[in-house]
MOPAC internal coordinates of N, CA, C and O (Angstrom, degrees):
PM7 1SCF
backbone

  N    0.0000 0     0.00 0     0.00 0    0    0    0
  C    1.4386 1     0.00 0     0.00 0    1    0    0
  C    1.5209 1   110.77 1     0.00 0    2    1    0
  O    1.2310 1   120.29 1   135.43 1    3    2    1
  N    1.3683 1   117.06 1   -44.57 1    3    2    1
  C    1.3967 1   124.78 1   168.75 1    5    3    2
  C    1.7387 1   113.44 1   -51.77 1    6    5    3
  O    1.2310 1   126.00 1   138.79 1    7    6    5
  N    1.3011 1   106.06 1   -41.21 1    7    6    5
  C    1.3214 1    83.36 1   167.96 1    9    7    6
  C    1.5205 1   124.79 1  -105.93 1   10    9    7
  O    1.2310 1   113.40 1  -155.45 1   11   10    9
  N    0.8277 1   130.08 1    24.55 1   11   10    9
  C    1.6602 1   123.09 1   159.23 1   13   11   10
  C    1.7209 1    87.53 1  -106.08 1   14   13   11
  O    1.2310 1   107.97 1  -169.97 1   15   14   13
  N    1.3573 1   140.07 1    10.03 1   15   14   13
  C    1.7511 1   103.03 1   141.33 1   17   15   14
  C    1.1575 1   100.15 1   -74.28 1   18   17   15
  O    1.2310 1   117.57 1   113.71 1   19   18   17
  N    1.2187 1   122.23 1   -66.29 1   19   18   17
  C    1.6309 1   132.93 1  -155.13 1   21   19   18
  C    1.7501 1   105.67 1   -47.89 1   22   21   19
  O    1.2310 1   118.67 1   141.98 1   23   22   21
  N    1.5223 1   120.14 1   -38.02 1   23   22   21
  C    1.7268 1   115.93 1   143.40 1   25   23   22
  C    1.4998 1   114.97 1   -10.51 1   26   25   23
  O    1.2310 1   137.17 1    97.33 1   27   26   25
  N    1.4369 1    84.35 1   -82.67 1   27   26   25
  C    1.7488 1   112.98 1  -150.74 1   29   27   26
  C    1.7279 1    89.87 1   -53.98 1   30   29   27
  O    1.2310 1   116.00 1   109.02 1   31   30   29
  N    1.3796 1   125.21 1   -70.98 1   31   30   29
  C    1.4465 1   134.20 1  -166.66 1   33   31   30
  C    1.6913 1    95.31 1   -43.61 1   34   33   31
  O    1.2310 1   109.67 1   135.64 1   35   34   33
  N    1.2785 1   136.98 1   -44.36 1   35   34   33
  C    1.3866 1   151.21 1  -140.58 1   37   35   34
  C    1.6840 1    91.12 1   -83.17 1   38   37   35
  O    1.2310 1   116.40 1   129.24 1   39   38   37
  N    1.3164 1   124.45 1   -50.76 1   39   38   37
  C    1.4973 1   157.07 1   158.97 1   41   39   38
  C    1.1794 1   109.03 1   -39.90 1   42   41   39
  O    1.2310 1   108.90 1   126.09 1   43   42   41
  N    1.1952 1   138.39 1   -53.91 1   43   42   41
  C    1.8378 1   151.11 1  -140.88 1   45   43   42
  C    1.6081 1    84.31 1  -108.33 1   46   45   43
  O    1.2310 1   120.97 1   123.67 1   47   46   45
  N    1.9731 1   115.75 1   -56.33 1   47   46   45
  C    1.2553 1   104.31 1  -170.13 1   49   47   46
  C    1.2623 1   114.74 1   -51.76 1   50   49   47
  O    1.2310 1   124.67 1   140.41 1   51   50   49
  N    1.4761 1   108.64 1   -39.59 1   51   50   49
  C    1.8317 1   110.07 1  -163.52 1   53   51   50
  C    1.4512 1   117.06 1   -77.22 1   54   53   51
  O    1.2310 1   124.02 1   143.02 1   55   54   53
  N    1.4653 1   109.89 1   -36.98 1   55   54   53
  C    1.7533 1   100.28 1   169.84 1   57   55   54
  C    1.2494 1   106.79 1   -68.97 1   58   57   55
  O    1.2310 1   106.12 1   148.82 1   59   58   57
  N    1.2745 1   143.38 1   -31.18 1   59   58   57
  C    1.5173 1   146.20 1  -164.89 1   61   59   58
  C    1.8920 1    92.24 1   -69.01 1   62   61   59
  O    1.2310 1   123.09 1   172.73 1   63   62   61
  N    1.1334 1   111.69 1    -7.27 1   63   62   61
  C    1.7578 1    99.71 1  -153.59 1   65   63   62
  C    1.8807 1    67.87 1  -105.00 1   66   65   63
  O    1.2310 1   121.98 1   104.36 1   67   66   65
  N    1.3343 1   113.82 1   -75.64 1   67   66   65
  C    1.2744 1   116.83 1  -166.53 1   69   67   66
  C    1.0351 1   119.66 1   -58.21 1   70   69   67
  O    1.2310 1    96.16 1   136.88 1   71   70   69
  N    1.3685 1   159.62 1   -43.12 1   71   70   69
  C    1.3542 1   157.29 1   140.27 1   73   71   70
  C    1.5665 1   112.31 1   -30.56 1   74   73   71
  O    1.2310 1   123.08 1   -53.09 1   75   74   73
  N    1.6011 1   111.71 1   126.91 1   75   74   73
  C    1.4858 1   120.32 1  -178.71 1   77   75   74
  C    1.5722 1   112.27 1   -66.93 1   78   77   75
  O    1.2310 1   127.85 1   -26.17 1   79   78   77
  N    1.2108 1   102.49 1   153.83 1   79   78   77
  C    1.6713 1   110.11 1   178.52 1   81   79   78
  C    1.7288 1   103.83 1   -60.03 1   82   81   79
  O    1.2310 1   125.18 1   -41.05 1   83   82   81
  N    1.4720 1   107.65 1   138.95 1   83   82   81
  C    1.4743 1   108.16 1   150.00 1   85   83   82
  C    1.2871 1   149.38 1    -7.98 1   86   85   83
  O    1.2310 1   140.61 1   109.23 1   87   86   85
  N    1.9037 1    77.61 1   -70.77 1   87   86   85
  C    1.6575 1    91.02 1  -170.63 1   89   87   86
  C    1.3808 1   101.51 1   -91.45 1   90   89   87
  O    1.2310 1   102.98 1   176.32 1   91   90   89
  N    1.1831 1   148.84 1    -3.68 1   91   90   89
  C    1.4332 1   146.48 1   151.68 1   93   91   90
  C    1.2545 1   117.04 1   -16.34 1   94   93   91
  O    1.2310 1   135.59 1   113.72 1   95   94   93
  N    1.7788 1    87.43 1   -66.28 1   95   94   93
  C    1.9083 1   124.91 1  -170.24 1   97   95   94
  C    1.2699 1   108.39 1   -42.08 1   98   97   95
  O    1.2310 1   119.14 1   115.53 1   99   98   97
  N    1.6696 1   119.24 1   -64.47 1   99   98   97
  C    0.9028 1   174.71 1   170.42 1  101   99   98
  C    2.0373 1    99.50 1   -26.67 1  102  101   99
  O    1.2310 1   125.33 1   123.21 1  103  102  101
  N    1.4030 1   107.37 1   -56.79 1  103  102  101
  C    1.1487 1   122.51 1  -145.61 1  105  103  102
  C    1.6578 1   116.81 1  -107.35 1  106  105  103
  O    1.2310 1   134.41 1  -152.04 1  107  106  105
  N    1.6291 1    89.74 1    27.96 1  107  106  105
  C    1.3866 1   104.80 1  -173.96 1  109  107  106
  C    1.6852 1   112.78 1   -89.54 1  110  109  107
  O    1.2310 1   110.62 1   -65.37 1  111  110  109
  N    1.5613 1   135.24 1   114.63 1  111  110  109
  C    1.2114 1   134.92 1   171.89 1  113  111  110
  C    1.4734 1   119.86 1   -85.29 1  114  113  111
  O    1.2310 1   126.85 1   -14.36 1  115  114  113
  N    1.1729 1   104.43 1   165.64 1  115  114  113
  C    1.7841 1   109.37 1   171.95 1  117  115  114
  C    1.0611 1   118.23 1  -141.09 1  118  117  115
  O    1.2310 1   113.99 1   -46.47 1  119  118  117
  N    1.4015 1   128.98 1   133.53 1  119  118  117
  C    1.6904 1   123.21 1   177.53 1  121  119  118
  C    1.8710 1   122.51 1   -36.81 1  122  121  119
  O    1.2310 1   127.37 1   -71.57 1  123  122  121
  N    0.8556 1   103.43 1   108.43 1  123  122  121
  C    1.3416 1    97.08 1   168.36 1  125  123  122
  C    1.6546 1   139.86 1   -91.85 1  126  125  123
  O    1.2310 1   129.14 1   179.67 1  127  126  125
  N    1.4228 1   100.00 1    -0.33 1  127  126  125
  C    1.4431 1   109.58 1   156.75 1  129  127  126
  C    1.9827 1   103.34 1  -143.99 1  130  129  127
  O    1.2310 1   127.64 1   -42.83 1  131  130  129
  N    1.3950 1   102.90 1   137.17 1  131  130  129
  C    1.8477 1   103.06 1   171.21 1  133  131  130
  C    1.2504 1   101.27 1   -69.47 1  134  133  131
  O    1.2310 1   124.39 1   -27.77 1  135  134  133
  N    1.1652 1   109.18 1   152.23 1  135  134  133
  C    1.9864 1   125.03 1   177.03 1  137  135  134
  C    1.5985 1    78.97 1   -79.74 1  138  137  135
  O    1.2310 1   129.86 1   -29.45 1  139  138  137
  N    1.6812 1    98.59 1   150.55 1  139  138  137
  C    1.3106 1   121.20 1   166.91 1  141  139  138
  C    1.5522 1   116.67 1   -88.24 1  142  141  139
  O    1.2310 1   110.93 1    33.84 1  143  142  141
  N    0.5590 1   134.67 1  -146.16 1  143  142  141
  C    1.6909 1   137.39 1  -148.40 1  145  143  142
  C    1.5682 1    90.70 1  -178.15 1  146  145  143
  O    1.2310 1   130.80 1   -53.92 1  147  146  145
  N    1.5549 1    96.78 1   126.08 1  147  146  145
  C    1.8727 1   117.95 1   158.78 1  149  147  146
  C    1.7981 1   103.92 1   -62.16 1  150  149  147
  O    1.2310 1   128.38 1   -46.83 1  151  150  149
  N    1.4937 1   101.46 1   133.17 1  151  150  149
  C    1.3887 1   111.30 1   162.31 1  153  151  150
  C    1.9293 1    95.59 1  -131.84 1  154  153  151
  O    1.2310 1   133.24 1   -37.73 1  155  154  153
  N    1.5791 1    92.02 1   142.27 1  155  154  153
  C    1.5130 1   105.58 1   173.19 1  157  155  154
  C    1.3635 1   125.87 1  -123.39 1  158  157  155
  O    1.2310 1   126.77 1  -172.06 1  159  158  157
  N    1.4396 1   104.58 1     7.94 1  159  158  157
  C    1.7637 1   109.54 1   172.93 1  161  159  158
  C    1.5247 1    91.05 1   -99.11 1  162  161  159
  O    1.2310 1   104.09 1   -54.96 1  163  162  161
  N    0.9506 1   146.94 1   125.04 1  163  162  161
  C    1.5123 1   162.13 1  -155.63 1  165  163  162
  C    1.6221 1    86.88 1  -165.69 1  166  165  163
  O    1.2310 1   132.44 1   -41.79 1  167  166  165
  N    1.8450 1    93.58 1   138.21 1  167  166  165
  C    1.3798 1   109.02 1   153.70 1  169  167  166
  C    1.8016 1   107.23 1    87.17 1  170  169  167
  O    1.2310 1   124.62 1  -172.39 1  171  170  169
  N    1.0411 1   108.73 1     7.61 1  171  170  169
  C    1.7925 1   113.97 1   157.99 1  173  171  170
  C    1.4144 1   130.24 1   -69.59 1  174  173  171
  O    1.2310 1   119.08 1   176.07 1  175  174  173
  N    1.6492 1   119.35 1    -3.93 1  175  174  173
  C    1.1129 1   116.22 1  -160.89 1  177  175  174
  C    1.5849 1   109.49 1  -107.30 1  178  177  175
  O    1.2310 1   119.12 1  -155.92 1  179  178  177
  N    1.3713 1   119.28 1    24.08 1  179  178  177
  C    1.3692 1   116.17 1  -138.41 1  181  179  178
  C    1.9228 1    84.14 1  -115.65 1  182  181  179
  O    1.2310 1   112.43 1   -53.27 1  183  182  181
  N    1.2357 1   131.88 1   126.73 1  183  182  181
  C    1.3095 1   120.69 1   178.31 1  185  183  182
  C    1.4160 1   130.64 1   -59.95 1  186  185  183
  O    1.2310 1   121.99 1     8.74 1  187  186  185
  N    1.2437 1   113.80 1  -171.26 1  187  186  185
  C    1.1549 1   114.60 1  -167.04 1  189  187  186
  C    1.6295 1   128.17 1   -90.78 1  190  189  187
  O    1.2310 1    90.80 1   -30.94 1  191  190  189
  N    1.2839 1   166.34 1   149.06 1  191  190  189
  C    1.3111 1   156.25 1  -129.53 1  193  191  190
  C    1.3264 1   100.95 1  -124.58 1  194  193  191
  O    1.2310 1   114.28 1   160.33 1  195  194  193
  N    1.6438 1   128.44 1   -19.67 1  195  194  193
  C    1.6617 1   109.75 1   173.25 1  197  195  194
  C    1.2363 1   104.40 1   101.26 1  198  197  195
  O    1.2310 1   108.83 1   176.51 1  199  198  197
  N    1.3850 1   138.51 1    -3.49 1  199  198  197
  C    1.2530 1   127.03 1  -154.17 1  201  199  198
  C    1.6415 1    89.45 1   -81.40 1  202  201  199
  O    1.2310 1   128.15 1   -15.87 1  203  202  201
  N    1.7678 1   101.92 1   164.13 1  203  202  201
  C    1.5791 1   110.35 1  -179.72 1  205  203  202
  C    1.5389 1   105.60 1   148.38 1  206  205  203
  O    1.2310 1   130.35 1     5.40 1  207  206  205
  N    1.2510 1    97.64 1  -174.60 1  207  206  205
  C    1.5715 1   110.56 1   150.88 1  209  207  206
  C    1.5822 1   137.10 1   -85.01 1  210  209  207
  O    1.2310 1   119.06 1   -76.88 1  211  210  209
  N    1.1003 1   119.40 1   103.12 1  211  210  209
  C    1.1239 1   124.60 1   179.30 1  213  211  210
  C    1.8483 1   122.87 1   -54.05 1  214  213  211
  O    1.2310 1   128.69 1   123.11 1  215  214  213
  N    1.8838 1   100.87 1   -56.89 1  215  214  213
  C    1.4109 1   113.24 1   177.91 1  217  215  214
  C    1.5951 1   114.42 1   -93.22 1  218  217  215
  O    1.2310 1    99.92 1   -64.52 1  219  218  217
  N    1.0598 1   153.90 1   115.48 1  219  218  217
  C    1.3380 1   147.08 1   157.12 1  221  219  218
  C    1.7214 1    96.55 1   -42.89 1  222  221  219
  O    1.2310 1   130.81 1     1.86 1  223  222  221
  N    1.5950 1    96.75 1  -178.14 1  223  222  221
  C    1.5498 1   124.78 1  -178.93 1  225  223  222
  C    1.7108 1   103.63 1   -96.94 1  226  225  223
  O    1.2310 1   128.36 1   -80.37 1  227  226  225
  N    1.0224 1   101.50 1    99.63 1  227  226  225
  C    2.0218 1   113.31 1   169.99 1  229  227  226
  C    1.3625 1   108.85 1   119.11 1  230  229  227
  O    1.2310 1   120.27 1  -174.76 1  231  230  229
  N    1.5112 1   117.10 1     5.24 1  231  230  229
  C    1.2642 1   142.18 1  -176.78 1  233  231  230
  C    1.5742 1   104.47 1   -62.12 1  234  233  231
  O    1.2310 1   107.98 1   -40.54 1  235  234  233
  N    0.9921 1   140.04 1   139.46 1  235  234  233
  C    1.7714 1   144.94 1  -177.99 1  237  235  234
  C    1.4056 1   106.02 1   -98.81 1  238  237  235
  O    1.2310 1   115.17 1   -63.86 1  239  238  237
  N    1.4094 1   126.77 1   116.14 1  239  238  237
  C    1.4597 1   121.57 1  -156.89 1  241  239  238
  C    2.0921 1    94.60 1  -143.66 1  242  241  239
  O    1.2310 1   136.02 1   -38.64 1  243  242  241
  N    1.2304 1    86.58 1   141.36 1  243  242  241
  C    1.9337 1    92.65 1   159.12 1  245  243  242
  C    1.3432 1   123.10 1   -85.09 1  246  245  243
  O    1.2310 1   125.00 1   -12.74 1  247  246  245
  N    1.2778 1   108.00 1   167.26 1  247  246  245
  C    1.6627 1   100.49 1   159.06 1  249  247  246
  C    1.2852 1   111.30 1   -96.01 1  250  249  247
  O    1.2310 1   135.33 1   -30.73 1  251  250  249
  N    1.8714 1    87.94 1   149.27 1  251  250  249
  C    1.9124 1   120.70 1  -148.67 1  253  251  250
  C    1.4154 1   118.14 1    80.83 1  254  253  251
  O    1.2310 1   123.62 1   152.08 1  255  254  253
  N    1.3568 1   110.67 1   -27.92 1  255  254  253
  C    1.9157 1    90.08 1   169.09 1  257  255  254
  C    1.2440 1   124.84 1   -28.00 1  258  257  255
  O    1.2310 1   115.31 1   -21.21 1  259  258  257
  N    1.0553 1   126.51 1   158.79 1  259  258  257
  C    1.3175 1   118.24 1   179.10 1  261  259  258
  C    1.9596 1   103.21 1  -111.32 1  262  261  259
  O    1.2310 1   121.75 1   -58.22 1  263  262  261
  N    1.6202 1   114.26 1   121.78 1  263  262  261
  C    1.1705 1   112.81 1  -166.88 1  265  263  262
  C    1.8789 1   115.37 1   -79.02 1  266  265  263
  O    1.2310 1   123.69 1   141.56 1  267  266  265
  N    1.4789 1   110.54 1   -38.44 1  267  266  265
  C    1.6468 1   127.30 1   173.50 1  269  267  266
  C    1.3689 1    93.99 1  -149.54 1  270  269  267
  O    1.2310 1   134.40 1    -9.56 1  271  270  269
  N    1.4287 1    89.76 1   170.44 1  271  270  269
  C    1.7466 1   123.59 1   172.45 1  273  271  270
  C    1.4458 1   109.03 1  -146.17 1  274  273  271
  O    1.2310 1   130.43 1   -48.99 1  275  274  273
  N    1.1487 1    97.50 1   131.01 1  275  274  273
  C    1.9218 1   122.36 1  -162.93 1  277  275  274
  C    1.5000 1   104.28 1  -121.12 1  278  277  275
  O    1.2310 1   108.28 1    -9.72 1  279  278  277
  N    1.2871 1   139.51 1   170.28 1  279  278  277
  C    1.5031 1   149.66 1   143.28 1  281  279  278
  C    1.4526 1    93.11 1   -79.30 1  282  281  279
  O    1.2310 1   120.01 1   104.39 1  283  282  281
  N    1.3378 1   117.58 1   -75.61 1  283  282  281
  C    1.9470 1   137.02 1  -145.04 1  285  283  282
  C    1.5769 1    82.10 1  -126.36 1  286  285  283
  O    1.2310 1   132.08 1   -26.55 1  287  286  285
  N    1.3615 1    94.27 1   153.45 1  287  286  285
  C    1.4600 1   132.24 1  -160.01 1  289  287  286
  C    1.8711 1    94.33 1   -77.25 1  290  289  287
  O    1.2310 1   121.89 1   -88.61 1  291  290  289
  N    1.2425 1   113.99 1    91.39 1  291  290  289
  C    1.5604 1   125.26 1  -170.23 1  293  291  290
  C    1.6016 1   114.88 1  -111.43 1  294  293  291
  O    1.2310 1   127.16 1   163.35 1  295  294  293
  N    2.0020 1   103.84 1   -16.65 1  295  294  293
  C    1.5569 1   117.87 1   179.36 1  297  295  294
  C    1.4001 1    76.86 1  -144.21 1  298  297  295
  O    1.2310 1   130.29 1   -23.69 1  299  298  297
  N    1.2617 1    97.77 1   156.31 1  299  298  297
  C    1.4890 1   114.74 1   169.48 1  301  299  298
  C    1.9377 1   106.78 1  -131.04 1  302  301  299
  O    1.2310 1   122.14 1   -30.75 1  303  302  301
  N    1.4237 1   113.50 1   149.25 1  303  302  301
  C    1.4341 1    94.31 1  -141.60 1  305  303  302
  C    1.9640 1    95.13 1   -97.35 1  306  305  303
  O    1.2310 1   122.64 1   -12.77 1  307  306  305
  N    1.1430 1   112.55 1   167.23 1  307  306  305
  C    1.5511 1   102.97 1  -161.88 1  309  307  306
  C    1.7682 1    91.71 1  -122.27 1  310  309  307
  O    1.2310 1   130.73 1    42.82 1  311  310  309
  N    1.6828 1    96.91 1  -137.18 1  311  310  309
  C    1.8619 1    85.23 1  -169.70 1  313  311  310
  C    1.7149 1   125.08 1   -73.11 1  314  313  311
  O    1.2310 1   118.46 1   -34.17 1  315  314  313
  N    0.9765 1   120.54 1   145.83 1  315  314  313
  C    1.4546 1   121.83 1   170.13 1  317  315  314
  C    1.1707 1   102.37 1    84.47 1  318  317  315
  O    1.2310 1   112.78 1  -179.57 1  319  318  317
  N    1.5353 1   131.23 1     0.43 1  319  318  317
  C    1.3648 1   123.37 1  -170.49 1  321  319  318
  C    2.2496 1   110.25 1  -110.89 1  322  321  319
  O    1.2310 1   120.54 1   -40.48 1  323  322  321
  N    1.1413 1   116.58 1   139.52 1  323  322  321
  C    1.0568 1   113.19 1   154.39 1  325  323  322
  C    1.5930 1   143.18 1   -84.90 1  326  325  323
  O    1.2310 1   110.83 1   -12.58 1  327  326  325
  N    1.2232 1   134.85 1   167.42 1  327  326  325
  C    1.1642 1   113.95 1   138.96 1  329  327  326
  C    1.7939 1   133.85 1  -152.60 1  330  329  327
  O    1.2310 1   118.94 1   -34.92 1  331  330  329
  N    0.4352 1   119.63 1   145.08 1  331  330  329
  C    2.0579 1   131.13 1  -146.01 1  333  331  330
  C    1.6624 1    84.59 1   -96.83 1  334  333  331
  O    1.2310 1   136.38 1   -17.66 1  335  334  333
  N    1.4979 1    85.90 1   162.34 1  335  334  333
  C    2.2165 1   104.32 1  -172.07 1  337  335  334
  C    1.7850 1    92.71 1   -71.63 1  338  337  335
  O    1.2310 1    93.86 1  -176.26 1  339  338  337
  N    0.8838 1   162.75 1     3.74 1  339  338  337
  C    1.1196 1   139.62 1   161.43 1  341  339  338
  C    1.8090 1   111.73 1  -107.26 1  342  341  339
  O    1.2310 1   129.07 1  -164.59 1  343  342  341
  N    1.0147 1   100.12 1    15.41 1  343  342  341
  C    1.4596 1   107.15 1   171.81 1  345  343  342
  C    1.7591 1   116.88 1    86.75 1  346  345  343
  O    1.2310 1   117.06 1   164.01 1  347  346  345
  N    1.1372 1   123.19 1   -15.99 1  347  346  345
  C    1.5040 1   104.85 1  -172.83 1  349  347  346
  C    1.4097 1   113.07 1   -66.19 1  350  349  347
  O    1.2310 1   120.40 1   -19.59 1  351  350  349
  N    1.2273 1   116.84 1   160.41 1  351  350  349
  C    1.8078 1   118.23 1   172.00 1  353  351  350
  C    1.4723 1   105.45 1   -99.54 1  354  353  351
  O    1.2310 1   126.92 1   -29.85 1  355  354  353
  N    1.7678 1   104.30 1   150.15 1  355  354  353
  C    2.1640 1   102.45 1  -166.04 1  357  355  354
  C    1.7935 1    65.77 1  -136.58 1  358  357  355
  O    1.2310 1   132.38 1   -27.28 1  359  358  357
  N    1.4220 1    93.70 1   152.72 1  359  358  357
  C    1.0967 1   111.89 1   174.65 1  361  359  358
  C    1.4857 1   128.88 1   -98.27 1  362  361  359
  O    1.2310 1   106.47 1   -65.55 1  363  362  361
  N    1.4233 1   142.75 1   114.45 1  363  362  361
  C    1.3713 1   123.04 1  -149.14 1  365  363  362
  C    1.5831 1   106.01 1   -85.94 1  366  365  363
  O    1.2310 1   121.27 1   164.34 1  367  366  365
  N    1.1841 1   115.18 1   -15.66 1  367  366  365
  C    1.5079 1   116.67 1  -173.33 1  369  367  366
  C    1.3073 1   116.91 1  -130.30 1  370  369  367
  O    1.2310 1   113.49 1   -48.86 1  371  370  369
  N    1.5422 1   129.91 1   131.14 1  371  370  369
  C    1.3282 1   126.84 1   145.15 1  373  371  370
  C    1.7773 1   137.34 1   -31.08 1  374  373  371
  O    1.2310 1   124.47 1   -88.88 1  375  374  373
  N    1.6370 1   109.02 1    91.12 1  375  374  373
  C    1.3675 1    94.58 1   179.11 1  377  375  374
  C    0.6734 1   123.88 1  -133.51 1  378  377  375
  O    1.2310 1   120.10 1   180.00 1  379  378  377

């Protein structure tokens, strides 16, 4: 009888050795949010400002229309034409 415990315990020890722990099993995590990623082109989405020509050449215009809109001095304005500190051209005459 003594030895079929000492069996059984001999048995229990060895799967207990070879079989993984429980809480191992048990103790497996998973990301719950992905890391983001650096971006450094920022700020492309913002529209566009209009700049250009407003009137073509043979175009029928009042005075004050506004003929283009510039940032930097790209036309410089010739007869009958004005132009104001932010750059647009006004037209002084009806033609």
């Amino acid at each position: 009888m003594a030895l079929a415990v000492l069996a059984l315990r001999t048995r229990a020890a060895v799967t207990a050795l070879l079989s993984p722990p429980q809480a191992a099993a048990l103790a497996v995590r998973y990301a719950s949010k992905k890391t983001g990623g650096s971006s450094k082109n920022l700020g492309g989405k913002s529209p566009g400002k209009r700049f250009g020509i407003k009137k073509m050449e043979g175009h029928y215009v009042h005075a004050g229309n506004i003929l283009a809109t510039q940032r930097h001095f790209r036309w410089h304005p010739g007869a009958h034409v004005s132009c104001s500190v932010p750059a647009p051209f006004f037209s002084f005459l009806g033609l």
